[in-house]
N, C-alpha and C positions, 0 to 999 in steps of 0.2 A: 807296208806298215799302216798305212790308211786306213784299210784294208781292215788288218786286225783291231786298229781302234773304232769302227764304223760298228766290226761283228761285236764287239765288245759291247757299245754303247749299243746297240740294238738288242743284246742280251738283257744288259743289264735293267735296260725300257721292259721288253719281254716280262722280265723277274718282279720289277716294280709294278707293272698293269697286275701282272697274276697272283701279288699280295695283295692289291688293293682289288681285285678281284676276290680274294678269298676274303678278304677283310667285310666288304659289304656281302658276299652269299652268309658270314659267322652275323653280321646288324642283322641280314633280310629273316635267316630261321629264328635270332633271339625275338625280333618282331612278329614272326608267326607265334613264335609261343607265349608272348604276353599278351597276343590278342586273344588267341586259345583260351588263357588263363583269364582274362578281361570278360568275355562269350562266357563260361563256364561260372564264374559269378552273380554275372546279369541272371542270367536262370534260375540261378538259386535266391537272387533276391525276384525273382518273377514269381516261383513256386510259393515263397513267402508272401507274396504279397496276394498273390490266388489262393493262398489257406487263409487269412485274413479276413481278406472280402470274402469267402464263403464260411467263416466263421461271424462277420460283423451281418450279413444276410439271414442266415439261419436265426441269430438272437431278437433282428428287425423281425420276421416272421411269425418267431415265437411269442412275442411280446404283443404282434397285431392280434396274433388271436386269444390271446390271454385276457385281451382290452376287450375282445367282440364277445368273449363267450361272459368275462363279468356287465356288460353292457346289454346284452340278452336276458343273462340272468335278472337283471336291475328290469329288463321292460316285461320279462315274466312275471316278476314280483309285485312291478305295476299293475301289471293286465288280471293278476290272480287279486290282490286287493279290491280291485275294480269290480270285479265280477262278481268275490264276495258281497262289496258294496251293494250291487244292481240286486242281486237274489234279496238282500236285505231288506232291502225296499219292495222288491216286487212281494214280496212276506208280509211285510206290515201294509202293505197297500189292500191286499188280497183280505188280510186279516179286521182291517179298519172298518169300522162303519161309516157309510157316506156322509157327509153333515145333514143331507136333509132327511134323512133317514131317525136320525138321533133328535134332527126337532121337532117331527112329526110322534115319535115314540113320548118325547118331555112333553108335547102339549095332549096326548093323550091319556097321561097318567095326573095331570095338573086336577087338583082337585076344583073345582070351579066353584064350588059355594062358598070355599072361604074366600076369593077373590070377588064372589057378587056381593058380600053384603056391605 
């Protein structure tokens, strides 16, 4: 009778390991699949946030050169002013009479008898 209570309680051990056996393989696969599921969002907030930064990238870019090409424009504007400027002068420079040119001409035309008398 020992006997059968020993095979009894070694079953019954047996039956209790291999629920609590089946118990933690049902936690270990529900824990595979919330990590699954856990993996599977990180990505999706990864792909989010790499359309983001190549969407916040592209606008930085677009903006650098929007800045360079009106800042070029602005030193074209300068430099064409400028240049207008310079021909301006070298025009009226070309075109001017010297100053001693002009005093030699005024004391050539001075009439000199009405200052001798």
């Amino acid at each position: 009778m020992s006997e059968i209570r020993s095979d009894i309680q070694i079953n019954q051990k047996d039956a209790n390991q291999d629920q609590e056996i089946a118990l933690l393989k049902h936690r270990i696969d529900d824990n595979e699949q919330t990590t699954e599921e856990l993996r599977e969002r990180v990505r999706k907030l990864e792909k989010w946030v790499w359309g983001a930064g190549a969407v916040i990238a592209a606008a930085i870019t677009l903006i650098g050169f929007v800045t360079a090409a009106d800042a070029k424009q602005f030193e074209e504007e300068q430099s064409i002013g400028v240049l207008t400027d310079k021909i301006r002068q070298y025009e009226a420079e070309r075109k001017r009479t010297p100053p001693a040119d002009s005093i030699d001409d005024a004391l050539k035309n001075i009439d000199w008898e009405l200052w001798v008398q």
